[in-house]
N, C-alpha and C positions, 0 to 999 in steps of 0.2 A: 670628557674633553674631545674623544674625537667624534661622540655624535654632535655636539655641537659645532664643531666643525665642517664637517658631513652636510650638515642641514643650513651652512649661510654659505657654502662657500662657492664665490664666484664663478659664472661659467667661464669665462674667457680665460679664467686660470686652470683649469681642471688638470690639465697635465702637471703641474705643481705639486699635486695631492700629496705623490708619494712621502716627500720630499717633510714638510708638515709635519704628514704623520711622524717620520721617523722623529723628529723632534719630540714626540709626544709620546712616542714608545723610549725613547733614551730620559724620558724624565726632565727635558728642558723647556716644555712650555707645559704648565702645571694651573697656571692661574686665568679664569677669564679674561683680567684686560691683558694680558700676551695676548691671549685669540682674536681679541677686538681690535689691537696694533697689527695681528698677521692681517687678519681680513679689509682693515682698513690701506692696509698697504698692497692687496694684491687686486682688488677694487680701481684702484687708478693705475694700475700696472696695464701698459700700453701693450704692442704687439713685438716690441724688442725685447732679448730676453733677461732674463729675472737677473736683479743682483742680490747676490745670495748676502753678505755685508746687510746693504741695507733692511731687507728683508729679516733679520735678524736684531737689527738695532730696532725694527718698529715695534718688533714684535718682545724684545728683553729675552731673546732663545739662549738659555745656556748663562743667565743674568746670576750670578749671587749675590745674596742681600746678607752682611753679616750684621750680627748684633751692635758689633764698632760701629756699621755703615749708619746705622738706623739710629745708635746715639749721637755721632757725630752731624748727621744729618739734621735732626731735630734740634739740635744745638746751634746751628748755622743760622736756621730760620728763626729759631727764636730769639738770639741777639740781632738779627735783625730790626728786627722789630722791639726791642726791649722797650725803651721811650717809652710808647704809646701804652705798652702792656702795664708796666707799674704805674702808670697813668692812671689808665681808666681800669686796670686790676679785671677783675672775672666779668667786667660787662665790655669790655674788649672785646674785637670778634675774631673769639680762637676758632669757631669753625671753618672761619673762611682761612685762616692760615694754617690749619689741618690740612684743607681743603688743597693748599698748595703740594702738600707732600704726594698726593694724589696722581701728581704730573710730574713728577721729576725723578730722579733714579732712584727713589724709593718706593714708585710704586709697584717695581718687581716684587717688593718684599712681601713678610708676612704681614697683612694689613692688621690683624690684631697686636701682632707685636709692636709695628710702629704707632698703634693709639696709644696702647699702656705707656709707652715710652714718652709720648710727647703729654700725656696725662700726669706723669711722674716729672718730667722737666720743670713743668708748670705750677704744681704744686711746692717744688723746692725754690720754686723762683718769688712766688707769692705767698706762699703757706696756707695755712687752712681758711676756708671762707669765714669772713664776718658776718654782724649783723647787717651793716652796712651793703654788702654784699649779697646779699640776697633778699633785702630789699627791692620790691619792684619799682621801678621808676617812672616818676611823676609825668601822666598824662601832658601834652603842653597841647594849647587850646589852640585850635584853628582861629587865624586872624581873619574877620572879616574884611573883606574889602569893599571900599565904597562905590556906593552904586553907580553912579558914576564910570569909575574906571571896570565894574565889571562889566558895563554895557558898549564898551569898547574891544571888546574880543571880538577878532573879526572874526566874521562867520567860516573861512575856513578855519580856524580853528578849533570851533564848535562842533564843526561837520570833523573832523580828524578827532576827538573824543566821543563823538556818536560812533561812530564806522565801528563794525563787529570785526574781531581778525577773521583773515580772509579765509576762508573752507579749503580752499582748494588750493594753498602755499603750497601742498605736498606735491601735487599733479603737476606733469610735466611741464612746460613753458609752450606755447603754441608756436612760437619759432624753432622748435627743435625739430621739428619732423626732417627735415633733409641731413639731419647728423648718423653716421653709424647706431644701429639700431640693436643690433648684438654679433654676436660670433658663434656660426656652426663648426662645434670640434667633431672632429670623425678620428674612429679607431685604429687608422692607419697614422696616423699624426699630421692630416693635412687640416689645413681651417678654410670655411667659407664666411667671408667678411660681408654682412651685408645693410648696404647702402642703398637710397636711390639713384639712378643717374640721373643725369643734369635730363635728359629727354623725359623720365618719368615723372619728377618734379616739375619739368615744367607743362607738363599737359594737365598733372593735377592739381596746379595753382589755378591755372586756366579754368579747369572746370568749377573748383571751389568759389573765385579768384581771393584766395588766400585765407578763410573763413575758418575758424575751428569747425572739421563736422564728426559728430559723435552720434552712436547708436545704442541705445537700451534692446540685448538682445533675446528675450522670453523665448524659451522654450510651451509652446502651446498644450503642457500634458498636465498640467495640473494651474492648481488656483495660486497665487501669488503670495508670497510670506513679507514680514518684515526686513529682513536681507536683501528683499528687490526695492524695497523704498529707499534704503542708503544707496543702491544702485543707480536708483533713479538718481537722487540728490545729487550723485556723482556726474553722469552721463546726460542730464538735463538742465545739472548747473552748471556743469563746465561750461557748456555750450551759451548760457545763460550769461556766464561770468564775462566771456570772450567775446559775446555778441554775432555768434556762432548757431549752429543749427544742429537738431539732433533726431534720427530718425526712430521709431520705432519698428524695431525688424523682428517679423517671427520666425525663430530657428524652425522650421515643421519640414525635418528631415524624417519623421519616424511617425509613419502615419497609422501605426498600429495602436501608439498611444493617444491621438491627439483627437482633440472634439473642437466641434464650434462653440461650444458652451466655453470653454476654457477660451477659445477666440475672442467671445463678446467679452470674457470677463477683464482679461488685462485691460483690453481696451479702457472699459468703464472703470476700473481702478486707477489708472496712470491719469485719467482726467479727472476722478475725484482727487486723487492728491495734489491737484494742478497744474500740472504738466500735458501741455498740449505738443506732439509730437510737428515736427517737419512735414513729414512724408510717414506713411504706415506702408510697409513694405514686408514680403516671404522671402524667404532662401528659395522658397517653390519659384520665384517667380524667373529666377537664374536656372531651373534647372537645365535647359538646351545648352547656358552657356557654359554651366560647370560642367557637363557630359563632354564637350568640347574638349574641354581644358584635361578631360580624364584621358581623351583619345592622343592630344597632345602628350600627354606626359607618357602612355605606351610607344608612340610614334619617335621619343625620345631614350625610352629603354631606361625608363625610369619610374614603371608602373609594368605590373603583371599580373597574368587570370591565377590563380590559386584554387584548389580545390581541397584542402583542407579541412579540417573541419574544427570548430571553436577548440573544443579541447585539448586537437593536435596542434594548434597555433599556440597556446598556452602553455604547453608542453614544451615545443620547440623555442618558443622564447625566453623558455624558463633556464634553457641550455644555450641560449645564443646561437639555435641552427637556425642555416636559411632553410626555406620551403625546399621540398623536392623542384618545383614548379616555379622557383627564381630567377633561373635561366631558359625559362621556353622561349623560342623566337617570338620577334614583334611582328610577326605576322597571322602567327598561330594565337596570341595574346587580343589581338583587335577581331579576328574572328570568331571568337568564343566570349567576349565584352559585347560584339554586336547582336552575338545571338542572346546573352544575357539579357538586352534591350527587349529585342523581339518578343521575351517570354519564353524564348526554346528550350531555355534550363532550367531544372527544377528548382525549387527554393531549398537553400541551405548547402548547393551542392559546390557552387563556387562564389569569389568575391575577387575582387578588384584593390591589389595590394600595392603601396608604393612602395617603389626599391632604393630601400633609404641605409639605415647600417645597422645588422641586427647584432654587432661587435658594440656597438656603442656603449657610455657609461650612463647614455640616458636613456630608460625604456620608451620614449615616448618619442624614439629615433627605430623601434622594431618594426620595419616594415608594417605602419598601419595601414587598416583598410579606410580605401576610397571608395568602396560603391561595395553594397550586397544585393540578393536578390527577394523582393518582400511582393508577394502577389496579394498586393493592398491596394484599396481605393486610396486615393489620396484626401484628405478633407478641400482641399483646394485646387489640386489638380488633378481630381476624378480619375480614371482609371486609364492614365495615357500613359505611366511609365510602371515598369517591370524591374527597371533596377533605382535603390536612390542613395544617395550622396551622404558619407557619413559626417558627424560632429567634426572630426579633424581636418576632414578634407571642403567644407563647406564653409566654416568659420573664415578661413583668413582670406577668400579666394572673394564671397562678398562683401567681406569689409573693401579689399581692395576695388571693384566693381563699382561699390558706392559712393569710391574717392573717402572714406572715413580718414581723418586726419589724427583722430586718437584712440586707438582701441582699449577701453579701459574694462578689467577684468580683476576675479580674485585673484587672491595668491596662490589656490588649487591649479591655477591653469600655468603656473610660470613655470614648470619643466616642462608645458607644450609648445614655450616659446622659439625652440629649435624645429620644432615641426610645423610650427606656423610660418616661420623665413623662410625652411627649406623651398617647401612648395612655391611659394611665391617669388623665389630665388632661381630655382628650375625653371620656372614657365615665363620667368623672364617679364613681372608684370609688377605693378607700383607695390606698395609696400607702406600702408601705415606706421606712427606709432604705437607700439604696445607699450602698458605702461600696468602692473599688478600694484594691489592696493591688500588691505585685511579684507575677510569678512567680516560678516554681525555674528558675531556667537552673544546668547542674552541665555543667562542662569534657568534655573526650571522649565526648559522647554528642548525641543529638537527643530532644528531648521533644513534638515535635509528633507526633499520632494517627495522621496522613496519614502521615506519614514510619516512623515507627512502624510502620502498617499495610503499608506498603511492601516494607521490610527483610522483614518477615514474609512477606510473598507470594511475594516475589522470591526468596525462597530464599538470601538473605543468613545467615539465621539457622535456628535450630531449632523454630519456635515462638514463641508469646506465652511461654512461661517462659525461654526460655535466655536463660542465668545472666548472657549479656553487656547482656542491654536493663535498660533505668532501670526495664522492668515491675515492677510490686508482685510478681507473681508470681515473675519472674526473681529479683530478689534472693530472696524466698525459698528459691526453687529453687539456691542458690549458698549460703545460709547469714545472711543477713540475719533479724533478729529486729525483729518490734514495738518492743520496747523501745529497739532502738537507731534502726531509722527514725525514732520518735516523739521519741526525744533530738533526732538529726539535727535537725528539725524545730523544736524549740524551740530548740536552740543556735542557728538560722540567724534565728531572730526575725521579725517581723512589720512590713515596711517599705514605704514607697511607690518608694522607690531603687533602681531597676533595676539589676540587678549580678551576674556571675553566680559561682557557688560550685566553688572547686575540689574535684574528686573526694576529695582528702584527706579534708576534713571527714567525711567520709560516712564512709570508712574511719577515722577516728579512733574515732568514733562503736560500731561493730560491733566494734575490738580491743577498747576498755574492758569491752564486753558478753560477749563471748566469753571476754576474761581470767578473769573471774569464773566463767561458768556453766561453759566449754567442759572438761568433765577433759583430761588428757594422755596421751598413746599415743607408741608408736614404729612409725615403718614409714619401709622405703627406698624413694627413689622410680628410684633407678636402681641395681641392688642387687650388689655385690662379696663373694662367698664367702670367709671367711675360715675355713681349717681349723684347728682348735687339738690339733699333732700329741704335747703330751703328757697329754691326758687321756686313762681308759680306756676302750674301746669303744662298753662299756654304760652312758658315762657318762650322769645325766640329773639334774639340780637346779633347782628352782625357786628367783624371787627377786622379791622383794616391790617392785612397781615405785608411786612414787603418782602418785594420780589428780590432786593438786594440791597441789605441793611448796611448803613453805615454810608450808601451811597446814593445820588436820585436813582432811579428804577422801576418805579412804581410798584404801584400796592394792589395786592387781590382779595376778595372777600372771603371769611371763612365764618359761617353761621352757627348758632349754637343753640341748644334744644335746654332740656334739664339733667343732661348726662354726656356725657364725651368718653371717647377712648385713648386710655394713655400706654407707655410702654410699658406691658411688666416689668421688665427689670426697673422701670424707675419706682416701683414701692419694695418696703422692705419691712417685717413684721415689727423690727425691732431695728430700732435706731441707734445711728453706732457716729463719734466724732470721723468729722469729716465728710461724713455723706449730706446729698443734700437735696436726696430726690423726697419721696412722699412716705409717711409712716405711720401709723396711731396715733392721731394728739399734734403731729405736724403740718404746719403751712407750707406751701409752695403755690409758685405761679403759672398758673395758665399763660402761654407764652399769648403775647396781645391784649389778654384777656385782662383778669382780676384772681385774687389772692382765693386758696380755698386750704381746709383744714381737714384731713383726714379724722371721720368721727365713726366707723364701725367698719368693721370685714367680712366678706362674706365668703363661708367656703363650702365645700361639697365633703359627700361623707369621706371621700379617704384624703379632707384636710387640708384638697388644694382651695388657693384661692383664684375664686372666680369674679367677685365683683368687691367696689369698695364703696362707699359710703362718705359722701365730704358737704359741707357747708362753702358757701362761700362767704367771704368776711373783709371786711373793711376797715382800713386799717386806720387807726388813730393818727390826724395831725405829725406830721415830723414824723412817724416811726419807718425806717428805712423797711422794703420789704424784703424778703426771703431770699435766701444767697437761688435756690432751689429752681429753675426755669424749665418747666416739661412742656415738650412738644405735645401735640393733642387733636384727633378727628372727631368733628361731631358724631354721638352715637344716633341720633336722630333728630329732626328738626322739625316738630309741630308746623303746618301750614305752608313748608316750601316744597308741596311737588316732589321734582324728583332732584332736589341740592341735596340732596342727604351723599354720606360717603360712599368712595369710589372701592370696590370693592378690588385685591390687588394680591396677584402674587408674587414674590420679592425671589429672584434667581441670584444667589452668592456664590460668586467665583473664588477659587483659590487655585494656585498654582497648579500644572496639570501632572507636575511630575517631583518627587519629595525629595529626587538630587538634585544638587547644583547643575551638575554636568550629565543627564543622563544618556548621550550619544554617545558617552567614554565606558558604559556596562556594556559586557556580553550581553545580557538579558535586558535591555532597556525597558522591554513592556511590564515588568513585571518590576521595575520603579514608578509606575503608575498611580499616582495621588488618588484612593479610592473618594475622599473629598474633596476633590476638586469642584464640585456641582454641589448647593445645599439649595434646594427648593423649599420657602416654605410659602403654602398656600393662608389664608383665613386673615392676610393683612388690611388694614384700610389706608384711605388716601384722602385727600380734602377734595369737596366736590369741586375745588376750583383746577381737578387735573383729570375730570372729565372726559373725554373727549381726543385725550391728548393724541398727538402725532406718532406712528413708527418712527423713532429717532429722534425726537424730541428729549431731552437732557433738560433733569435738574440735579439739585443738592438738597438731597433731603436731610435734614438740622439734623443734626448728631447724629447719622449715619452713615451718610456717604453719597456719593455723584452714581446717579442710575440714568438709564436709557430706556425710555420707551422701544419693548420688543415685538416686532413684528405679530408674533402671535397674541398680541393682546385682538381683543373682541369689546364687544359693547359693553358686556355684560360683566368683562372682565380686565383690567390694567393688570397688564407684564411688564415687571422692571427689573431689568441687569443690572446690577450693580457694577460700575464699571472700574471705581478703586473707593476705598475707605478714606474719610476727610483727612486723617493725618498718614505717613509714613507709619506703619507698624516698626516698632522699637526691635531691634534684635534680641533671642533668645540668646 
C-alpha cells in the first residue's frame, strides 16, 4: 500500500506524505479504493491547507465495515428494488445493483464478504434458478425501416456515426497553457508556484498568434523504434487535431554519440509515416543562446563550476551533500565556465551545475548538470564549442525559445517536471505546457535505445533494419506499412496507464492492411514435384490465377508444363478423416487449374519422398469436386523461355525474445529467441513475381503476407514473411 502510494502520489501534496502513511502503518487504509479516494482527494487539494475530516471521509481512513453493516446494507438495496427483481427474477440486472454497493459505505468493506452476502440475499429472495431461467433469450429482430425515412438522415448525422472517438480526449485542451502548470516544493517548506505572466503570454500568443505548436523531439544517436511512432501520432496529431503546427527538433546535445546517418534517417522515417514537420530545427542551433542563459543563471547564483568527479556527484547525492564547490563566488564561477568555453580545461575535470536543492524529496531537484566539457566535433556545429549543454538543461529552455505551446512527453520524464519550471522559473522566460502520457511497452521485444543499440553491435542482429527489432526501419524492412503502424497507434489510444500491448495488436493491425492492398501469388516454401504422367509431352497451358479473389483485382498468368511443384506438407502417405490435402489413390485440385489423382511415389533409398506421380482427371457431370485445394508452381514449362519458376528464399520471423517482458531480467540477452530467424533456401514462386520490387507485398495462399527484401537479386527472390494469414492461437 505504501509503494503504491509512493508511486501516484501528487506533487503539490508531498508534504502530506507523512501524514498517509501513518494511516497506513496504524492499519486504517488497508484497501485500494481508500488509496484512490486519498489520491483523488489530494489531486484537487488547492494551496490552502489540508482538511484532515475531509481527507479521511474521501479516503474511508479508520472506516469499519461490520458484517451487520454489510447485511443491512445489501438488504436496503435490495428492497429497493424488489418489484422489478421478482419481476424479471435472475435476468434482472443484479450486476449493476451490486455495482451500487461499490459506491456507498460499503465499499470500505470486505469486498468478498459483501458479494457472498448480496449472493445469499438473492438466492433466499428468489430461490434456486429454473429452467426458465437459464434459458437464453429470444433474439428480437432488427426492424427495418423504410427507405424512404432512412434516406432522411441528415447528413450530420451520419457524419456523427462515422467520426472515430477522438485520440487525443486524453491531451490537454489548447486553452489551458496560461493556467498554473505545477508547484516546486523545496526542503525548507517554501513552494514556487509556477505560471506564466500576463507579459509572457502575451508575447507568445503573439508569436504563435494562438496556434497549438508542438515538437517531436529525436535524439540523433540511434535509429527510431515503434515508441517514437505513437510519439509522432501524439506530437503531429495534436497539432493536426488543433490545426496547429509541429516542429521536428533534434535533441544533438551529445556529439559523441550522434552521426548524420541517424540525421538522414529520422528525417526519412517521420515522412514515410506521413508526417511532414513545420520547421526542422537542433538544440545546436540555440547554442550561443543557451550558453547565455548558463551565464545568466551563474550571474544569478543559481548555477556553479564543480569540479567533482561523476562518482563523487553520486556519492554525494546519494547522502544529500552539497558540492564542496556550491559556494564559490560568482565571479570565480564565470571565470572558470569561460575558460571551460575557451578549451582551457581539461575534459572531465569540471561541469556547470545548477543550484537547485540537493535536500529535496525529488532527485531530479540534485543539483543537475548544465554544461560539461566534451572535446568533440560537433555533427552540426563543427568544432566551435568546447563545452555543451545537457538533456535537463536544454530541453525546457528550447521548448520555450520555440514558443511550444505543448510539451508532450513520457511518463519517465514526469519527476523532471520540477526541474524543467525551475529553470525556466529562475531565468524568468515563457514556460510551456508539459503534459506526460504512457509509453509503448509491446510483449517479446525491448524498446529501450541502449538496448537497442546493443543487440545491434553485439551482433545479435543484422542491423538497425532487421525485420526482428521494433525499428521503424525494421518493420518496414519486414513488410509493415504507415498505414497500419499509424492505425496501431491510434487503436492503442492516448493514456497515462502504464500497461504494455501484446504483439497481436500490431499484427492485427498489418493483416487488415495487407488483406486489402497485398494481391495474391502462389509459391512453395518447401517444394514436392508432382509429375502429371497423362498429359502430352509438349504439353503447355495457361490459367488465369486472381490477384484478389472474391473481389475485381485482376488476374495474372501462371503457365503449366507436365509437372508442377506442390507443398510437401500437403501429401501424406496415408490418408486419415479430415484431411484433405494429396495421398495415394486421392484427388485434389490444382488451385485454377483441374482435378488430379495421386497414382505412384517416389522415394530415395533412406525412404524419403522425393517426387509423386498423379493423373489428371475429369470429373463426371454433377459430381462436386474435391474438398482438397493446393496451391502449386510450375516445375517447368516446354516453349516459354524464361516463364518458368521464380527461384526464392522464404526468411520466417518469430519473436526475438521467448519473454513476454524481457527488459524486466537481469540477464535479458540471454532470453534471446535462438529462432527467431528460420531461412529456408530451395523455395519456388510463380513466374508472374518475377521481377518483383524491394517492398513490393503479397499474400502468399496459405502462408502468409511477405515482403520483397532488398537483397533479392535476379537470379534470386527474397521474401520476409511479415506475419502468418491468421492470429496464431495461444498455447
Amino acid at each position: 500500500m505504501l509503494y503504491t502510494l509512493a508511486g501516484k502520489f501528487p506533487q503539490g501534496a508531498l508534504k502530506h506524505r507523512p501524514l498517509v502513511a501513518k494511516y497506513v502503518m496504524q492499519d486504517k487504509v488497508l484497501k485500494p479504493a481508500q488509496a484512490s479516494g486519498i489520491l483523488a482527494y489530494l489531486k484537487k487539494l488547492g494551496p490552502g491547507e489540508l482538511d484532515v475530516a475531509a481527507l479521511e471521509e474521501a479516503g474511508g481512513v479508520g472506516v469499519e465495515v461490520t458484517a451487520a453493516d454489510i447485511e443491512a446494507g445489501v438488504k436496503a438495496l435490495l428492497d429497493s428494488e424488489r418489484a422489478q427483481i421478482e419481476a424479471e427474477r435472475y435476468k434482472a440486472p443484479l450486476h449493476k445493483l451490486f455495482a451500487q454497493l461499490k459506491v456507498g459505505p460499503l465499499q470500505w468493506g470486505d469486498g468478498k464478504a459483501v458479494k457472498d452476502e448480496f449472493d445469499a440475499q438473492v438466492l433466499a429472495l428468489l430461490g434456486p434458478k429454473t429452467e426458465a431461467d437459464l434459458a437464453k433469450p429470444a433474439k428480437k429482430k432488427k426492424e427495418k425501416k423504410p427507405a424512404a425515412e432512412a434516406a432522411q438522415k441528415s447528413a450530420g448525422e451520419a457524419e456523427a456515426e462515422a467520426k472515430p472517438e477522438d485520440p487525443y480526449a486524453f491531451l490537454p485542451k489548447p486553452e489551458e497553457n496560461h493556467m498554473v502548470h505545477t508547484t516546486v516544493n523545496f526542503s525548507d517548506g517554501s513552494v514556487m508556484r509556477i505560471a506564466n505572466s500576463p507579459e509572457q503570454l502575451k508575447e507568445h500568443l503573439a508569436a504563435t498568434g494562438g496556434k497549438v505548436v508542438t515538437r517531436f523531439p529525436p535524439e540523433p544517436n540511434g535509429y527510431l523504434h515503434i515508441g517514437h511512432a505513437k510519439a509522432m501520432n501524439i506530437d503531429f496529431g495534436m497539432a493536426r487535431r488543433y490545426g496547429g503546427v509541429c516542429y521536428l527538433r533534434y535533441d544533438d546535445t551529445n556529439p559523441e554519440a550522434e552521426k548524420q546517418e541517424y540525421i538522414d534517417h529520422i528525417q526519412e522515417i517521420v515522412r514515410w509515416l506521413g508526417w511532414e514537420p513545420w520547421k526542422i530545427t537542433y538544440s545546436s542551433d540555440y547554442f550561443q543562446q543557451l550558453y547565455d542563459h548558463a551565464v545568466r543563471l551563474i550571474k544569478a547564483g543559481k548555477a556553479y563550476v564543480c569540479h567533482q568527479t561523476g562518482d563523487e556527484i553520486s556519492a554525494y547525492r546519494e547522502k544529500r551533500m552539497n558540492s564542496p564547490w556550491r559556494d564559490r563566488p560568482v565571479a570565480e564561477s564565470l571565470r572558470i565556465f569561460e575558460d571551460m568555453r575557451r578549451g582551457l580545461v581539461d575534459e572531465g575535470t569540471a561541469t556547470l551545475r545548477m543550484k537547485m536543492d540537493m535536500q529535496n524529496v525529488n532527485f531530479n531537484m540534485f543539483d543537475l548538470i548544465a554544461y560539461r566539457i566534451k572535446f568533440a566535433e560537433h555533427p552540426k556545429a563543427g568544432d566551435k564549442w568546447c563545452v555543451y549543454p545537457s538533456y535537463d538543461f536544454t530541453h525546457g529552455l528550447v521548448d520555450s525559445i520555440e514558443n511550444i505551446s505543448h510539451s508532450l512527453c513520457t511518463l519517465e520524464f514526469e519527476t523532471r517536471r520540477a526541474s524543467y519550471y525551475w529553470e525556466l522559473e529562475e531565468l524568468g522566460v515563457y514556460k510551456p505546457k508539459v503534459w506526460e502520457y504512457a509509453r509503448l511497452n509491446i510483449t517479446n521485444t525491448v524498446m529501450s535505445k541502449r538496448k537497442l543499440n546493443s543487440l545491434v553491435m553485439e551482433k545479435h542482429v543484422n542491423g538497425w533494419d532487421d525485420p526482428r527489432l521494433p525499428t521503424l526501419s525494421g518493420l518496414r524492412r519486414r513488410g509493415y506499412t504507415p498505414d497500419a503502424i499509424n492505425a496501431f497507434c491510434r487503436d492503442i489510444g492516448i493514456t497515462r496507464n502504464e500497461n504494455e500491448i501484446p504483439l497481436h495488436r500490431l499484427e492485427h493491425h498489418i493483416r487488415l492492411d495487407l488483406d486489402a492492398r497485398a494481391p495474391r501469388a502462389m509459391a512453395v516454401v518447401e517444394p514436392l514435384m508432382v509429375s502429371i504422367t497423362n498429359l502430352p509431352k509438349d504439353f503447355c497451358e495457361e490459367f488465369d490465377a486472381r490477384k484478389f479473389p472474391g473481389r475485381d483485382g485482376g488476374t495474372y498468368k501462371v503457365p503449366m508444363g507436365t509437372s508442377v511443384y506442390i507443398e510437401r506438407s500437403d501429401f501424406r502417405e496415408e490418408d486419415a478423416r479430415g484431411y484433405y490435402g494429396l495421398a495415394p489413390g486421392k484427388l485434389a485440385m490444382l488451385r485454377y487449374a483441374f482435378v488430379i489423382r495421386c497414382t505412384g511415389v517416389k522415394k530415395d533409398v533412406q525412404g524419403k519422398v522425393t517426387g509423386l506421380q498423379a493423373e489428371r482427371v475429369e470429373l463426371p457431370e454433377g459430381q462436386k469436386p474435391p474438398k482438397g485445394v493446393l496451391h502449386w508452381v510450375p516445375a517447368a514449362v516446354p516453349g516459354r523461355g524464361g516463364a518458368g519458376p521464380v527461384r526464392t528464399q522464404f526468411r520466417m520471423y518469430d519473436v526475438l525474445f521467448k519473454s513476454s517482458t524481457p527488459a524486466a531480467l537481469e540477464n535479458w540477452r540471454e532470453d534471446l529467441n535462438p529462432h527467431s530467424l528460420r531461412v529456408v533456401d530451395g523455395g519456388w514462386a510463380v513466374p508472374a513475381m518475377a521481377g518483383a520490387k524491394a517492398g513490393e507485398q503479397f499474400q502468399l495462399e496459405r502462408s502468409g503476407y511477405y515482403c520483397v527484401d532488398p537483397d533479392s537479386t535476379p537470379d534470386l527472390l527474397v521474401l520476409n514473411r511479415t506475419c502468418s494469414l491468421r492470429e496464431a492461437k495461444g498455447k
